[in-house]
LUMSE-390952 format. One record per residue: residue in one letter; x, y, z of N, C-alpha, C in turn; residue number from 1. Coordinates in steps of 0.001 Angstrom, whole numbers, plus 500000, padded with zeros to 6 digits. Layout:
<nodes>
<node 'a' <X Y Z> <X Y Z> <X Y Z> NUM> ...
</nodes>
This chain:
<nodes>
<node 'x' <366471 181666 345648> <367355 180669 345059> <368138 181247 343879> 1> <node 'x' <367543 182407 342840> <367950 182820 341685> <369302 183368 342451> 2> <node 'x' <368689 184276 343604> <369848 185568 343989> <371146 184437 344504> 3> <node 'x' <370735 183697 345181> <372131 182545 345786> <373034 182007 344748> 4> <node 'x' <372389 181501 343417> <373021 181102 342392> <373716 182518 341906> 5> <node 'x' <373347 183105 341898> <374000 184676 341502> <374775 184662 342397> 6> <node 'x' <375259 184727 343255> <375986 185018 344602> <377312 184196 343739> 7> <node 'x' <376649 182865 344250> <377824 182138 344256> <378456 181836 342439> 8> <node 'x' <378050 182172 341509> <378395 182195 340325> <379393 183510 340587> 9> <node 'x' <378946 184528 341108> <379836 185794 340845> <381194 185362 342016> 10> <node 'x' <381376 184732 343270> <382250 185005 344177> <383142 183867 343446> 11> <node 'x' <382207 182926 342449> <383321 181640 342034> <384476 182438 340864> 12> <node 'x' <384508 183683 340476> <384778 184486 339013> <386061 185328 340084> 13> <node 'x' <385232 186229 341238> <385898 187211 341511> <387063 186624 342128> 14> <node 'x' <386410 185512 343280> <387377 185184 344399> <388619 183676 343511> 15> <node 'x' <388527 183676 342051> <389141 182309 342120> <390540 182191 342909> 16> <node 'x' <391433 183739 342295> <392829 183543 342809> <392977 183605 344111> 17> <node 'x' <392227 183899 344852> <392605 183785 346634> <392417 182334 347323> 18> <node 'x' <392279 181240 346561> <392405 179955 347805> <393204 179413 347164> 19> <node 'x' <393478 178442 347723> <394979 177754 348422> <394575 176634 346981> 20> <node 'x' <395703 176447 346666> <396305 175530 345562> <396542 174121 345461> 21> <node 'x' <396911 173725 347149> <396923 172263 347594> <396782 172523 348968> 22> <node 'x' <396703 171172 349503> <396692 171348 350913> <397691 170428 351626> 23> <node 'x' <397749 171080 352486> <398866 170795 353346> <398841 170290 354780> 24> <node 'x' <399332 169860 355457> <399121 168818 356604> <400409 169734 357885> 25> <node 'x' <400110 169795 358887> <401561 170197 359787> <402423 169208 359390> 26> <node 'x' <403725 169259 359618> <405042 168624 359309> <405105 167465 360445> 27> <node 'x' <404942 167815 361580> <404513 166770 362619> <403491 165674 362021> 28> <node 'x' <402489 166286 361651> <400951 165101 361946> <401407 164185 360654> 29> <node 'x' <401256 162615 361000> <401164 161263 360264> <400460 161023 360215> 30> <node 'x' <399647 161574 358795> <398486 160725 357947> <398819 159172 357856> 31> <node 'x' <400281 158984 357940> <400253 157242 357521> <399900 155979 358166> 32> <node 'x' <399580 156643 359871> <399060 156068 360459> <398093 155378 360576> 33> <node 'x' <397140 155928 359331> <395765 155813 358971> <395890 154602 358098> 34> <node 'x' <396767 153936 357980> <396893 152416 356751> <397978 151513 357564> 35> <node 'x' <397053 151006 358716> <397958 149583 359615> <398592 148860 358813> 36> <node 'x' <399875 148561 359094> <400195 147140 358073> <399725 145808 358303> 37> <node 'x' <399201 145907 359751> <398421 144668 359812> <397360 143915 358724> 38> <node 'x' <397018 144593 358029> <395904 144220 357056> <396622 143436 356020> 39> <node 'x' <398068 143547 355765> <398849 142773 355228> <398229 141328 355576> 40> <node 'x' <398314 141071 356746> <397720 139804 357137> <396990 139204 356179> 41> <node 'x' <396197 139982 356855> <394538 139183 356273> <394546 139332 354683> 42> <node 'x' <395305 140242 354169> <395586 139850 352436> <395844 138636 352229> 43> <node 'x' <397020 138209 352960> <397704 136839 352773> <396758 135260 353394> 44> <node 'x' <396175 136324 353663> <395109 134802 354181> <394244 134797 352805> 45> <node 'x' <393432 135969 352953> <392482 136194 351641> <392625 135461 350374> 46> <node 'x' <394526 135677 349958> <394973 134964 348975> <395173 133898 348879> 47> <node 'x' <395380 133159 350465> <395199 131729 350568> <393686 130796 350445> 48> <node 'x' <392873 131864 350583> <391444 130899 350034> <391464 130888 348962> 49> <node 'x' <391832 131675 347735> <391825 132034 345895> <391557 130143 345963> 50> <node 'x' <392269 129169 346255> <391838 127581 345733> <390317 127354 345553> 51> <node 'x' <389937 127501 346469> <388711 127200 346143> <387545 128381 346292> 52> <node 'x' <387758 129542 345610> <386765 130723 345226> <386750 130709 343644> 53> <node 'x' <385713 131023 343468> <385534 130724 341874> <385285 132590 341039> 54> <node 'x' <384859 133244 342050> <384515 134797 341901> <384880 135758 342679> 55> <node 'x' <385561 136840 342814> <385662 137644 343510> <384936 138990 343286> 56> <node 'x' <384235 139359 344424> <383474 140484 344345> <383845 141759 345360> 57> <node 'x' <384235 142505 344009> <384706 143859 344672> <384162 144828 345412> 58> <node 'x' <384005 145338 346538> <382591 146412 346436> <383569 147368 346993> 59> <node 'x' <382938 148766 346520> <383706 149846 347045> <382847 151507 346586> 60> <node 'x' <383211 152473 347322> <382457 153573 348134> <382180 154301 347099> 61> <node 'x' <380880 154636 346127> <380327 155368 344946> <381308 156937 345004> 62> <node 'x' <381150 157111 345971> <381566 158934 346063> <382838 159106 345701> 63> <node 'x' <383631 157575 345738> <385094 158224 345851> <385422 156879 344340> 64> <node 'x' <384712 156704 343239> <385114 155643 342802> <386443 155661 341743> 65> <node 'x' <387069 156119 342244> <388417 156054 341782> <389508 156199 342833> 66> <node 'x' <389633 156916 343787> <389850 157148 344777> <389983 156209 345872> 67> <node 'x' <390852 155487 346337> <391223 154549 347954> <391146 152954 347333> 68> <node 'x' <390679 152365 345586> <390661 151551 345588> <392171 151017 345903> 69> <node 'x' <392171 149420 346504> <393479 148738 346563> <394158 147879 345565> 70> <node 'x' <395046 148444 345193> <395607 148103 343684> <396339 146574 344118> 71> <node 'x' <396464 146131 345027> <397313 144765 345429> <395786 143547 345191> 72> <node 'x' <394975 144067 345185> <393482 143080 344536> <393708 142743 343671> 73> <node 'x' <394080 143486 342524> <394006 143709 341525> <395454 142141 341153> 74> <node 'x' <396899 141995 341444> <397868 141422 341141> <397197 139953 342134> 75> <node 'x' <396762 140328 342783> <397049 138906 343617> <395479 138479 344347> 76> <node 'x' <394294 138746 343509> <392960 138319 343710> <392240 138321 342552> 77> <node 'x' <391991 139455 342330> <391048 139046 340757> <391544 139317 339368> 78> <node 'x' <393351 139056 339417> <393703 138936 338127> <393676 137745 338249> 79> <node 'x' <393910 136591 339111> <393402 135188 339159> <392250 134371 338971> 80> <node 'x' <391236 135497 339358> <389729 134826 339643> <388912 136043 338572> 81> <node 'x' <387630 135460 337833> <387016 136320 337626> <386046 137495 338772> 82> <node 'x' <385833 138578 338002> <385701 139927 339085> <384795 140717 338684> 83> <node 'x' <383693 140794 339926> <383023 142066 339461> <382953 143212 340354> 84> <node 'x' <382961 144248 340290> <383077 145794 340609> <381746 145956 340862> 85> <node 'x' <381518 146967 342299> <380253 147198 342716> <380325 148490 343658> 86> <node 'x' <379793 149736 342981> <380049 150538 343516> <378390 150377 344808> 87> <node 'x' <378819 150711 345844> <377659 150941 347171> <377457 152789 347537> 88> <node 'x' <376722 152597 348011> <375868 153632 348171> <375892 154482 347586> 89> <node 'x' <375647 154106 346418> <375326 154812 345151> <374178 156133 345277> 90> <node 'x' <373118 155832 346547> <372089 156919 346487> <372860 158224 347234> 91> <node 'x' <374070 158056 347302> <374993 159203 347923> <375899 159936 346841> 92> <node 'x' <375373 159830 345359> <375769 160328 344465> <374727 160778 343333> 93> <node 'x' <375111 161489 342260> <373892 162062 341165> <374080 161363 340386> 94> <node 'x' <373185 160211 340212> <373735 158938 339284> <373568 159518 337599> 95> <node 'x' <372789 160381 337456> <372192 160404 336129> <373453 161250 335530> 96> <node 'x' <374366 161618 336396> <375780 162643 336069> <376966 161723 336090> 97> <node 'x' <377033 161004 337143> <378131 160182 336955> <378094 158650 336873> 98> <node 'x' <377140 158179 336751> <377033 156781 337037> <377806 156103 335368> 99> <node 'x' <377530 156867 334111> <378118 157312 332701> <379873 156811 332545> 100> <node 'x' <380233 158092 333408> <381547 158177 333637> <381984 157565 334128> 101> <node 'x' <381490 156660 335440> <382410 156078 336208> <382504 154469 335157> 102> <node 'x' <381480 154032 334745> <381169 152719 333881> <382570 152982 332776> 103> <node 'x' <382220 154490 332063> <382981 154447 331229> <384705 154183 331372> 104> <node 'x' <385005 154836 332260> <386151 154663 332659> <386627 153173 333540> 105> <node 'x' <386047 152781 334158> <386550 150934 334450> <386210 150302 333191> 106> <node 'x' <385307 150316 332051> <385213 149541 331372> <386256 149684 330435> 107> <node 'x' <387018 151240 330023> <388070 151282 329175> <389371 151004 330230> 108> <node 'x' <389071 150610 331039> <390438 149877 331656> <390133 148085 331798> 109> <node 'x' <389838 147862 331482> <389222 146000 331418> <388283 145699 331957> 110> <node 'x' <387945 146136 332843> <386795 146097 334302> <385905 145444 333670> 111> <node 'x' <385329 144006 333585> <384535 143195 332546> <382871 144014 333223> 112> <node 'x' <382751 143976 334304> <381142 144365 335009> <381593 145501 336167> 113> <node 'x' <380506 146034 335634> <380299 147312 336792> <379165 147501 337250> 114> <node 'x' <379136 147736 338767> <377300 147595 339002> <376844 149097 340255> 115> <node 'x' <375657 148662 340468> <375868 150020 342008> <375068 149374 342601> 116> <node 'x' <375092 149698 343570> <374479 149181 344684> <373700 150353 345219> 117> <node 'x' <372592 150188 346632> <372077 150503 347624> <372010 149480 348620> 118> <node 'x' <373060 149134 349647> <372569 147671 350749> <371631 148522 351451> 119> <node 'x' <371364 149773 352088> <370568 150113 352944> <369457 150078 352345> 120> <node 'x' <368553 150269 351422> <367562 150476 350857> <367031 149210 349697> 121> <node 'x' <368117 148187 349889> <367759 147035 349034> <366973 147039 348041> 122> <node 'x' <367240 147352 347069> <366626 147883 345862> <366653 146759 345110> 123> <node 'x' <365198 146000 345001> <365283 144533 344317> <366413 144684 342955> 124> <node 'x' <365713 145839 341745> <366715 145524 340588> <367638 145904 340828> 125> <node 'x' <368820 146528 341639> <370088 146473 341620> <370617 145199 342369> 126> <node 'x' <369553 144545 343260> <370122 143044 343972> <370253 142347 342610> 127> <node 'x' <368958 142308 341688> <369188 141437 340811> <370382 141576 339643> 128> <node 'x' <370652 142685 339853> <371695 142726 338584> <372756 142222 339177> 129> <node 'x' <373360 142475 341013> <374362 141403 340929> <374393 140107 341022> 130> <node 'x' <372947 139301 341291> <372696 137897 341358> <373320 137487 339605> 131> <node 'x' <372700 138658 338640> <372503 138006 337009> <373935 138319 337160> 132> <node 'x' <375066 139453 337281> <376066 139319 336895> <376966 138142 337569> 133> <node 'x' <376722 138001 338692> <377440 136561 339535> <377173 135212 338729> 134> <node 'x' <376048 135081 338695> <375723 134016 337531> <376077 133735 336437> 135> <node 'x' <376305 134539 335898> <377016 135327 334678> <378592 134632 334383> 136> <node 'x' <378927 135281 335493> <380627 135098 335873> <381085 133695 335934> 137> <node 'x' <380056 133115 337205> <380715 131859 337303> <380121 130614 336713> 138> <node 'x' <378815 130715 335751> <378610 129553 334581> <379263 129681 333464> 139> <node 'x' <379747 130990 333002> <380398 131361 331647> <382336 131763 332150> 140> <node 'x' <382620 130728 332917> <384194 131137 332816> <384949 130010 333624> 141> <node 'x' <386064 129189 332828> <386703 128373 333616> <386876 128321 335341> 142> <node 'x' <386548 127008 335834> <386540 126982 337253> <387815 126669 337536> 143> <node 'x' <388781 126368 336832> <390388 125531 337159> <389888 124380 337939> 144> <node 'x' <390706 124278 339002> <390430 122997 339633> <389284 122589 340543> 145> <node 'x' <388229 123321 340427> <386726 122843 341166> <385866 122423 339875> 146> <node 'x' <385956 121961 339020> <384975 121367 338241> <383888 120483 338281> 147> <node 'x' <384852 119800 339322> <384258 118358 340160> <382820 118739 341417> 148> <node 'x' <382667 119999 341651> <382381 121114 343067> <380816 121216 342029> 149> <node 'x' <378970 120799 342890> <378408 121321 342478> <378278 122728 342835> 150> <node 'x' <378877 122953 343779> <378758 124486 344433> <379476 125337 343992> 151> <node 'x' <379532 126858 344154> <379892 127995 343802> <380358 128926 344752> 152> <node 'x' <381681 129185 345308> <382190 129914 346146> <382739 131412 345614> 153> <node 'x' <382014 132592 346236> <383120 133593 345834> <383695 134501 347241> 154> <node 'x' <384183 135570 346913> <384909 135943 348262> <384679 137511 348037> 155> <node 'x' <384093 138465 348770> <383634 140008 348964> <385026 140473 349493> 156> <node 'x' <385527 141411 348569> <386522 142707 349035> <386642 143902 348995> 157> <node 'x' <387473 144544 349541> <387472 146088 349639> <387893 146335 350581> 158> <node 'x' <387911 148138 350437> <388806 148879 351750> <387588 149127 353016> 159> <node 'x' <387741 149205 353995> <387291 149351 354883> <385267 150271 355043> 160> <node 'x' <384693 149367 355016> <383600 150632 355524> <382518 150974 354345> 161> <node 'x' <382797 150090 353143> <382282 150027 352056> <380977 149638 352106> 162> <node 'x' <380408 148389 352332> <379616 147898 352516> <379511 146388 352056> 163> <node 'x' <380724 146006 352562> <381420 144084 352043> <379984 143413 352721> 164> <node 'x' <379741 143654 353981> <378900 142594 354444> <377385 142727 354729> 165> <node 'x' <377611 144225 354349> <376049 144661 354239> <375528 144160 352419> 166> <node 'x' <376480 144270 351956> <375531 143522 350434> <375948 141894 350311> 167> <node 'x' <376249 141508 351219> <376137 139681 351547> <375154 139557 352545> 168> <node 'x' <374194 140513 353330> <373417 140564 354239> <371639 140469 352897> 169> <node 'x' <372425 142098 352481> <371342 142003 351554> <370884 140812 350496> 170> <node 'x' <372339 140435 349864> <371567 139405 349032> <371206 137957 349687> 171> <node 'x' <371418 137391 350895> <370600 136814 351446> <369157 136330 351755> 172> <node 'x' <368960 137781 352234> <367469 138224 352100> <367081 138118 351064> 173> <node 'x' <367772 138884 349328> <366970 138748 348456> <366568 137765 347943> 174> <node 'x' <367912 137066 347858> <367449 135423 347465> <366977 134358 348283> 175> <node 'x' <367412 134268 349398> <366539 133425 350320> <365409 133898 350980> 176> <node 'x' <365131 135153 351195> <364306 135603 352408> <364543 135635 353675> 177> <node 'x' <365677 135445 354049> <366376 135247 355168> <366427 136533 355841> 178> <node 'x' <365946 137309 356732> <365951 138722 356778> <367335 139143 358521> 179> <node 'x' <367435 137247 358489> <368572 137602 359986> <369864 137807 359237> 180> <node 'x' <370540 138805 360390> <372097 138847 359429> <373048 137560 359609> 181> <node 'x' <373416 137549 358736> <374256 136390 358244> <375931 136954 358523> 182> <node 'x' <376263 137991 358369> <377813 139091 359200> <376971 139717 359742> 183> <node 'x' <378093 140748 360601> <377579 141790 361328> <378503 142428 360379> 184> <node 'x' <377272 143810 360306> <377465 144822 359726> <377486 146592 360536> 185> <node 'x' <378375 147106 360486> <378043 148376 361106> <378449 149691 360240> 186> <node 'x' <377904 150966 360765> <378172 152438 360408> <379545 152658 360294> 187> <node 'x' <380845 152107 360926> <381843 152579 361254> <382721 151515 360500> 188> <node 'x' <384130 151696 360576> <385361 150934 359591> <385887 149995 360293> 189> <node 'x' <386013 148778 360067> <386828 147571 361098> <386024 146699 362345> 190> <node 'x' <384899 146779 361236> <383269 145533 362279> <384181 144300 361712> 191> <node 'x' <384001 144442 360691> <385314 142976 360311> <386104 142959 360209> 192> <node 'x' <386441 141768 360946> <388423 141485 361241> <389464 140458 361070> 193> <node 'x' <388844 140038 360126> <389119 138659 359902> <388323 138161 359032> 194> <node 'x' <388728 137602 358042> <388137 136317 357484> <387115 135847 357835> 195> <node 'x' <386035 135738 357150> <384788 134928 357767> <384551 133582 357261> 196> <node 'x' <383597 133172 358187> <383226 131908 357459> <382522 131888 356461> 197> <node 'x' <382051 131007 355373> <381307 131046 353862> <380009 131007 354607> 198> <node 'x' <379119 132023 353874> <377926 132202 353762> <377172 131284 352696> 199> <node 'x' <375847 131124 352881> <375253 130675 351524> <374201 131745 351112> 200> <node 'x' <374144 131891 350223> <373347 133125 349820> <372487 132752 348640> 201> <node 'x' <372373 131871 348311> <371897 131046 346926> <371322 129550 346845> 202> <node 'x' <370420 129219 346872> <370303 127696 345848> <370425 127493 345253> 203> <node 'x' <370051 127992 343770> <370095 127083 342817> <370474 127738 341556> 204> <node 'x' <371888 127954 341655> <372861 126989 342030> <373155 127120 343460> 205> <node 'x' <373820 126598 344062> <374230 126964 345288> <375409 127527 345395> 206> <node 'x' <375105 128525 346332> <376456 129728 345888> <376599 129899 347719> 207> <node 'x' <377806 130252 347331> <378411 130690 349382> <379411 131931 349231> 208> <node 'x' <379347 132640 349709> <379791 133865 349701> <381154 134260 350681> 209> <node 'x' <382283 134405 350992> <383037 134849 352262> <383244 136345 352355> 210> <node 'x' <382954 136859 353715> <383036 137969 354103> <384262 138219 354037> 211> <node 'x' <385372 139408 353988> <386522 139818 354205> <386834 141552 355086> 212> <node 'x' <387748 140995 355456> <387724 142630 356266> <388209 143512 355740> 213> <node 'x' <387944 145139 355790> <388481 146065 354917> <389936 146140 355253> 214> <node 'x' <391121 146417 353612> <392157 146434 353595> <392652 147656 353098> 215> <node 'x' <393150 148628 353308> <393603 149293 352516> <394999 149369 352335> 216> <node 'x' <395379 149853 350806> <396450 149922 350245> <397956 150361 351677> 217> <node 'x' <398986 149319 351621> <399838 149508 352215> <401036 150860 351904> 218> <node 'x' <400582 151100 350789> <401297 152278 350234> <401044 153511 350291> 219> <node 'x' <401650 154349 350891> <401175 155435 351471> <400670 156151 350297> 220> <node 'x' <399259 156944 350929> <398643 157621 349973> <398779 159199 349708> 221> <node 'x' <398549 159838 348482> <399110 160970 348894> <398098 161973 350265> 222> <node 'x' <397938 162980 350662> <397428 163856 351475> <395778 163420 350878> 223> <node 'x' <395740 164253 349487> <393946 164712 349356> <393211 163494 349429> 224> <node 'x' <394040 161916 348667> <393566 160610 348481> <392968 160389 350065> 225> <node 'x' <394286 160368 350902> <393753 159640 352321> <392509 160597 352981> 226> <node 'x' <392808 162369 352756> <391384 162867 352944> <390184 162439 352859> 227> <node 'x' <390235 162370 351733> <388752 161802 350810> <388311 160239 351574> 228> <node 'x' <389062 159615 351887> <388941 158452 352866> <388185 158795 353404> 229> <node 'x' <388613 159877 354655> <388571 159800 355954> <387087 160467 356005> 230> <node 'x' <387139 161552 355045> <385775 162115 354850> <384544 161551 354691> 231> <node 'x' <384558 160205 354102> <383720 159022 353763> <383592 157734 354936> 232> <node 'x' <384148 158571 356042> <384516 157618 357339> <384675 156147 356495> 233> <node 'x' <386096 156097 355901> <386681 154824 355758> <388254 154325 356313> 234> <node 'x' <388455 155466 357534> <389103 155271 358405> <388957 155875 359502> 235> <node 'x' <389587 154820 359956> <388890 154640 361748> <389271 156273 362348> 236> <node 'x' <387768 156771 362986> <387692 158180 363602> <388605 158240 364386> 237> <node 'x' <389230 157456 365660> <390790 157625 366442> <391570 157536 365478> 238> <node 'x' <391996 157646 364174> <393241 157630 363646> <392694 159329 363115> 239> <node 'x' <391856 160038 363233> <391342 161253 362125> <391408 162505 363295> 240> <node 'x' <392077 163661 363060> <392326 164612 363713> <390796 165874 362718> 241> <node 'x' <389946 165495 363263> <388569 166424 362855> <388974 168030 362316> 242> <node 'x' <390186 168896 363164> <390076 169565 362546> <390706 169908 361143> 243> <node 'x' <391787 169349 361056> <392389 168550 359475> <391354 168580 358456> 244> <node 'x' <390326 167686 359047> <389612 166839 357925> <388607 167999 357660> 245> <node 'x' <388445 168811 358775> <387216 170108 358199> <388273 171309 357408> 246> <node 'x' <389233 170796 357587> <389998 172164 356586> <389745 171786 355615> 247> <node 'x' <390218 169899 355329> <390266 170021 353543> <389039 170083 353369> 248> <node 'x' <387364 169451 354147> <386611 169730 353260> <386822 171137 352943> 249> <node 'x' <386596 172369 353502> <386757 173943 353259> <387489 173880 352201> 250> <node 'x' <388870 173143 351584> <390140 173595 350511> <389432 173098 349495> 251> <node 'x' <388344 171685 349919> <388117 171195 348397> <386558 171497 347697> 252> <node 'x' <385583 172020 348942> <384655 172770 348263> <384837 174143 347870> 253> <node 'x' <386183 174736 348287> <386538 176159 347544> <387371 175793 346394> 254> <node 'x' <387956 174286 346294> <388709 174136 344587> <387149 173895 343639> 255> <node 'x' <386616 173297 344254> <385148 172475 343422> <384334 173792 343148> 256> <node 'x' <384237 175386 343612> <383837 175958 343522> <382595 175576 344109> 257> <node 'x' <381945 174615 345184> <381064 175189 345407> <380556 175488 347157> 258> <node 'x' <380273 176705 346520> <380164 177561 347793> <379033 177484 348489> 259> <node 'x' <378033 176661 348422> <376820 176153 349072> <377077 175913 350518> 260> <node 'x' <377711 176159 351214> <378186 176125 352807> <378245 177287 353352> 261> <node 'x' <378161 178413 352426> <377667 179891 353180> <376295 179835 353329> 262> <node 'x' <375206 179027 353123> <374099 179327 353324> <373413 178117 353844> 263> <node 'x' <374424 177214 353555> <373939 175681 354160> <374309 176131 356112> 264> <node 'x' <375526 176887 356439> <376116 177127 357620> <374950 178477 358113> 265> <node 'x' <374360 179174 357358> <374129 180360 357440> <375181 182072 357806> 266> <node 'x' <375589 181552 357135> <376723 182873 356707> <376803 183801 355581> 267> <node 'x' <375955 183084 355290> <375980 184183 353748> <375851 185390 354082> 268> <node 'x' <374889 185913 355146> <374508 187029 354844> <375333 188010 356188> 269> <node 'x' <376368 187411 356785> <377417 187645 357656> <378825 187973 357437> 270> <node 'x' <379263 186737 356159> <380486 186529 355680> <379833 187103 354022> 271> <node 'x' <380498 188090 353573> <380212 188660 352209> <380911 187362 351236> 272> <node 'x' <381916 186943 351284> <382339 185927 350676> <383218 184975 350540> 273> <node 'x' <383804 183800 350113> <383972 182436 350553> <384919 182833 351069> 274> <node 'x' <385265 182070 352243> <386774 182146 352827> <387483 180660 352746> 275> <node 'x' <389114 180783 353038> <389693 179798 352515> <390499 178963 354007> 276> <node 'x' <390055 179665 355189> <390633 179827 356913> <389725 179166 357696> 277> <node 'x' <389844 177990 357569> <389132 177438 358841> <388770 178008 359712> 278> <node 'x' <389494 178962 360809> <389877 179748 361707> <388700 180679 361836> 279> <node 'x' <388866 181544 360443> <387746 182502 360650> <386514 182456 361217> 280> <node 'x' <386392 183402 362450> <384747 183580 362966> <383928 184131 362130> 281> <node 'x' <382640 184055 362431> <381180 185081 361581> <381614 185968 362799> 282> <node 'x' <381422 187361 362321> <381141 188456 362711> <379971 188437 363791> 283> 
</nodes>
């Protein structure tokens, strides 16, 4: 392990100036394909429930948390409604490194709550921190015109593949015990397609939850942004040309410097050092 860290400390020094600077796409291939405008739709529906939702809950992909969020949420969902931010599958990141940074940075942009999640592994205290922050939200903040309403409606969003209905699955269970799914939830981007019907996920108070389908930003993204998507399968595998997506990983673990894929692949001791060519065979 000493000699590998040696390896790759010395090839990150020698080799910096030989890889590629940005990456680049053939002139033919349309990444933009990868952001239907259909989802326009279902925005405009989404925005037509805002009457009677009292909370909107954001959830979106730990690895990339700055990265693919949809900035049209932001003007026309939860600058209306109060909002909380929930990064998911958080156990797919080094929380004790970034979990810091990422808080720090939504909270110096207004971001009132920031939370993380695990839906696969249902981790009672992170369920409970979004039950306390939901609670939170909607006893301590004007309802506008549901005052009259003993109930509590909010509405789950995000881009595609996040985990919208797997943490309305989970908190079900946590709070009711309910262990049947309440959405269907799957591995892949676009299980939901539509608008769902309100869940209840709560007694007391009584709270109902609506599923929403992943949207992403209608505005084309640049190259590395929509990468990083696709890499996180948060767009649909028929829109993703595989060998594309294995170049940039190659461009962006040789910008990130790390070279842990010569020995994760077993090449290290084949390939003397990092290459920047998809293409290239092992000897």
């Amino acid at each position: 392990m000493i000699a590998t860290r040696r390896f790759l400390h010395t090839t990150a020094s020698v080799f910096n100036a030989e890889f590629r600077q940005n990456f680049q796409l053939p002139a033919q291939y349309d990444y933009r394909q990868w952001f239907p405008m259909h989802m326009s739709v279902q925005l405009k529906i989404m925005e037509a429930k805002l009457r009677s939702v009292d909370l909107v809950v954001e959830v979106h992909d730990a690895r990339i948390p700055v990265t693919g969020r949809n900035e049209q949420f932001f003007n026309r969902l939860y600058a209306i409604r109060p909002h909380i931010l929930a990064f998911n599958k958080c156990d797919l990141i080094d929380m004790k490194n970034y979990k810091r940074k990422i808080e720090d940075y939504y909270y110096n942009r207004g971001v009132r709550k920031v939370l993380f999640t695990d839906c696969k592994k249902r981790l009672p205290r992170a369920l409970n921190d979004v039950k306390t922050a939901m609670l939170d939200a909607l006893e301590n903040t004007p309802r506008f015109n549901r005052t009259v309403k003993n109930e509590y409606q909010a509405m789950v969003v995000g881009i595609p593949n996040v985990g919208k209905s797997s943490l309305i699955n989970a908190m079900r269970t946590h709070t009711l015990g309910i262990k049947r799914k309440a959405v269907e939830a799957g591995a892949r981007p676009g299980v939901t397609v539509r608008v769902q019907n309100r869940v209840r996920i709560m007694d007391k108070p009584p709270i109902y939850i609506i599923d929403t389908p992943g949207v992403l930003s209608p505005k084309h993204q640049n190259i590395e942004d929509a990468m990083k998507l696709a890499l996180c399968d948060l767009v649909l595998e028929s829109h993703v040309n595989l060998y594309y997506l294995a170049d940039f990983l190659l461009y962006f673990l040789n910008q990130s410097r790390d070279f842990s894929y010569l020995e994760l692949l077993g090449i290290q001791e084949q390939q003397k050092e990092p290459s920047d060519d998809i293409q290239v065979k092992n000897p």
